[in-house]
N, C-alpha and C positions, 0 to 999 in steps of 0.2 A: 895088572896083577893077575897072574894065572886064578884060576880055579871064578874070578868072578866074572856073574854072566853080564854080557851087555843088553839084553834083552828090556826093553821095558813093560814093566807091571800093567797091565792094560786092566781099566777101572772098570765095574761092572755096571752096563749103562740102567735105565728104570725098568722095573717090574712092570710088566706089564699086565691089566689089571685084566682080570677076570668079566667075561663077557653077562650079564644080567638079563636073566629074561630066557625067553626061550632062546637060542641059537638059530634054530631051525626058520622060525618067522622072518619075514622080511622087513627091516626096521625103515620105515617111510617118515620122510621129512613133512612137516606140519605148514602148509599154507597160511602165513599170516594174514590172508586176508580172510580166511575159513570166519565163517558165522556159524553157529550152533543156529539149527532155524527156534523158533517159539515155542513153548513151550504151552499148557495148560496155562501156567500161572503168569507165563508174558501178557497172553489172550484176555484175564482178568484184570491182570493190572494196568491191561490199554484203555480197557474200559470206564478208569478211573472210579472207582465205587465210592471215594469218600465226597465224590458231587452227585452222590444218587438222592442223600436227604435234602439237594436242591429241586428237585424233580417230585418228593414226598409231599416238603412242606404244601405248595399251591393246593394241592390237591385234599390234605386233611383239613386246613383252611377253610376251605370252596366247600367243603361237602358239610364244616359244620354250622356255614353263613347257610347254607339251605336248610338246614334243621331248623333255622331260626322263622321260615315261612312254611317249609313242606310239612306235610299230615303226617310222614312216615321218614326211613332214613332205606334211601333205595340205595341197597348196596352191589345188586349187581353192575346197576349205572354205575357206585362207585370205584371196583376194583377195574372196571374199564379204561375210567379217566386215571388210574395212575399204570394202566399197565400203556397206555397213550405217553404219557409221561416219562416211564420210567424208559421204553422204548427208546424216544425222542431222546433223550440224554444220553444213552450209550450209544444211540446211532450218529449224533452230533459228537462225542467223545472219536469214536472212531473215524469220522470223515474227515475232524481236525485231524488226525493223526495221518490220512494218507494224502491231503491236502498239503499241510507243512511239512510232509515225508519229501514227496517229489518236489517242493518249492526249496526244499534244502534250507529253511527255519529251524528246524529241528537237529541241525547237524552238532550243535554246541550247545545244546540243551542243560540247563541245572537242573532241572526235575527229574523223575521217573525216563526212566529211558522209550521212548515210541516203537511201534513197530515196525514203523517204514524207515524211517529214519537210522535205524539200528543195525536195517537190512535181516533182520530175524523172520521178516515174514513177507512176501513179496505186497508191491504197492496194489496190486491187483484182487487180491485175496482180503487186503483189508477194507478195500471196495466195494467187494460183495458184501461181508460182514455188515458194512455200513448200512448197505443198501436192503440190506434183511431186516436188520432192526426197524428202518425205517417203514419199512412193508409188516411188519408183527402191529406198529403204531396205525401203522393204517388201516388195519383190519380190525381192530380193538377202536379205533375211531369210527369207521362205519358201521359196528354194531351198535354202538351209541346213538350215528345216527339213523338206524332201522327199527331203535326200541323208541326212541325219540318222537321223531316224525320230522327231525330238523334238517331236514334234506338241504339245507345250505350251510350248516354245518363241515360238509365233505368240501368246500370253497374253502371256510376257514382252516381246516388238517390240509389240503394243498399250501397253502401259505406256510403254513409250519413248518412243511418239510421242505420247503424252495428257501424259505430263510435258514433252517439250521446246514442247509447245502453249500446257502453261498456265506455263512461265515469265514469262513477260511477257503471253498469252492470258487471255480471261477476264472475268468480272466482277472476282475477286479471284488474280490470279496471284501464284504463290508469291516468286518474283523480289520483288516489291515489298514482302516480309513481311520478307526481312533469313535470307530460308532458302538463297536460290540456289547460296551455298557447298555445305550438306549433299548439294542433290540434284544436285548437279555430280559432288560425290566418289561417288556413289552409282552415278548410271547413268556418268559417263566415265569412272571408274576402277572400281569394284568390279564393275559387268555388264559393262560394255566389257573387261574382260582378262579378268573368269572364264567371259564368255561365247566369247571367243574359245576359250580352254585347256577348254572342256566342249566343244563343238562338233567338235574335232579329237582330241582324247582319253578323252572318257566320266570321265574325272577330274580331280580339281583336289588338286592338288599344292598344298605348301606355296609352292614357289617363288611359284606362280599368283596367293597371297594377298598374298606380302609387294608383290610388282610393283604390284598390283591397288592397294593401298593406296599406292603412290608416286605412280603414273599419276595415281590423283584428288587426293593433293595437290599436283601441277604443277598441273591444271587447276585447283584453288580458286584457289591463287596468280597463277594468270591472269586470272580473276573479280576479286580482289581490290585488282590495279593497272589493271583495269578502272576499277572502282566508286571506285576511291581519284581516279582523273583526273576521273570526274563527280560528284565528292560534292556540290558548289555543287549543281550544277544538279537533282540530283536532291532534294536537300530543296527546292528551291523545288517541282518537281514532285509532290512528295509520295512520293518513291519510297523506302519506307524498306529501302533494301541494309543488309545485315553492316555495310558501312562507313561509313554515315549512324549507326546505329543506337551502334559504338563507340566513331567519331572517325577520325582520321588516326593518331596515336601508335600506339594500339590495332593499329591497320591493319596499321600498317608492321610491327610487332613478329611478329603475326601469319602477314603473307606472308614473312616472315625464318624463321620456324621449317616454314612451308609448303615451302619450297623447300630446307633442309638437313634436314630428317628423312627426304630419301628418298635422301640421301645416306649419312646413317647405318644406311641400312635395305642398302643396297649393300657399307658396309665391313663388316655380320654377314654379307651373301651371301658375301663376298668370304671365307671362315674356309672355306668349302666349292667355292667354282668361284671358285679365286684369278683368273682372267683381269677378276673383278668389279669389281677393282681400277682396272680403264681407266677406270670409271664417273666417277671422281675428274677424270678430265680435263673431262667438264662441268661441274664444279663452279666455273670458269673464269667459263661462261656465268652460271652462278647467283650470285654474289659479284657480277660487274657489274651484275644487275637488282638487287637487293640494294642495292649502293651510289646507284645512280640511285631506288631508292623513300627512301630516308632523303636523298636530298640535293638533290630535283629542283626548280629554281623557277617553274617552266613546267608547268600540267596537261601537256600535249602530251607533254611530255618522257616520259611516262607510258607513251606507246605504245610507245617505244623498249624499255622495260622489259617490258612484255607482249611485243611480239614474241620478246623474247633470254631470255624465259620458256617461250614456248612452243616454240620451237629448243632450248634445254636440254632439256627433257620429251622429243623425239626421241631426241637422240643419248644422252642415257641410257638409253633403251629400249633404242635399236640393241646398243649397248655390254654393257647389262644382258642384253641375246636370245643375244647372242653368248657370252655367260659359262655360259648353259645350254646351249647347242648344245654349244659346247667343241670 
């Protein structure tokens, strides 16, 4: 039919959208394997600070079983043995971290994320870090023993620092044998309080014992709902902890008698310095970890329990120092 075209209508294809941003810069594709390196608060958070009042407790402990024999309350001696202390626990905090960084333990972590492990911080650098703290403890430890006279003292801080090395250090660290409970209770409670109460009183009182022996079953109990939150992943790892080694039941049962016998260790103190009695008010803290290891359905849930673990171990201490001051 004249007059019509045969042309077809040709559709108008997408808009094309408007370029964002500057034009000018050069738009570069992002490396997924790119790591933001650490940060201030990675640095802190490696350090773990909610097992710093496992490091406190021995120490306020120790210094107030020496009240109970010394003339005076030597607090330069004091603030030594917990900066020994507080040392020793970030610098064991960190060498676990670059230990299970390069043993690749840490690769499927439920907890806080590690520095080596994360690759935010080279394994080298959390090395040093390690390696500092442990040197700040050892210089805070030979003052002690230059004020002291305990020149075999500096034997006992070598030990210290060869054990918190080879916990997870090593060809074979003992952490990975299913020992790390004993030698927790060993150096965090039995040297950590009876070294405090010898250092400031040349003796060790009973008091000094029974404390010594509560101090390190908090901190097993703290190891325990550790290892209980990474048990997956540490048998894949190969890490055979206490709590690989028992099970979970095992476990739980375990960190339940860890965290009330040092309450019953409190209601014998409490027959001789009734004020011991207060101690029962953390018992508070320790029934809630307690309830969260027997009921949690989330590892994670685990950390909750270790922190209100390690906050109990404190204020026990505090409570229990205060029963001997009087």
């Amino acid at each position: 039919m004249a007059g019509t075209s045969s042309k077809k209508r040709k559709h108008p294809g997408p808009k094309k959208q408007p370029t964002r941003g500057n034009p000018q810069k050069r738009q570069e594709s992002r490396d997924p394997r790119h790591v933001e390196p650490a940060t201030f608060g990675d640095w802190v958070g490696a350090a773990r600070l909610r097992t710093l009042p496992l490091a406190i407790a021995p120490v306020t402990i120790g210094t107030g079983a020496a009240m109970v024999v010394a003339d005076a309350f030597h607090w330069v001696i004091a603030l030594c043995c917990l900066a020994v202390a507080v040392a020793l626990q970030i610098g064991v905090n960190y060498a676990n971290d670059y230990s299970d960084g390069i043993r690749g333990t840490d690769d499927h972590r439920v907890g806080p994320a590690r520095l080596t492990a994360s690759r935010k911080a080279k394994p080298r650098t959390v090395l040093i870090v390690a390696l500092v703290f442990f040197g700040i403890a050892a210089v805070a430890g030979l003052a002690i023993t230059v004020r002291t006279q305990q020149w075999w003292l500096i034997a006992v801080g070598a030990v210290c620092i060869v054990a918190a090395w080879f916990y997870t250090g090593g060809k074979r660290p003992y952490g990975y044998a299913g020992l790390g409970e004993l030698f927790v209770f060993v150096f965090f409670g039995l040297v950590a309080t009876l070294g405090t109460t010898w250092v400031q009183a040349l003796a060790l009182p009973q008091e000094a014992w029974f404390g010594a022996v509560a101090a390190g079953l908090f901190a097993c109990a703290v190891l325990l709902a550790n290892n209980l939150r990474d048990i997956d992943q540490d048998r894949v790892a190969g890490k055979r902890t206490l709590t690989v080694l028992i099970g979970r039941t095992a476990t739980r049962w375990l960190f339940t008698v860890f965290v009330l016998v040092p309450f019953a260790i409190s209601v014998f103190l409490a027959l001789f310095y009734p004020i011991a009695w207060l101690t029962l008010i953390a018992l508070l803290g320790a029934l809630a970890a307690i309830l969260i290891v027997w009921t949690y359905r989330q590892p994670k849930e685990l950390v909750v329990a270790l922190s209100v673990t390690s906050l109990t171990s404190l204020g026990y201490a505090i409570l229990l120092a205060w029963a001997f001051v009087g």
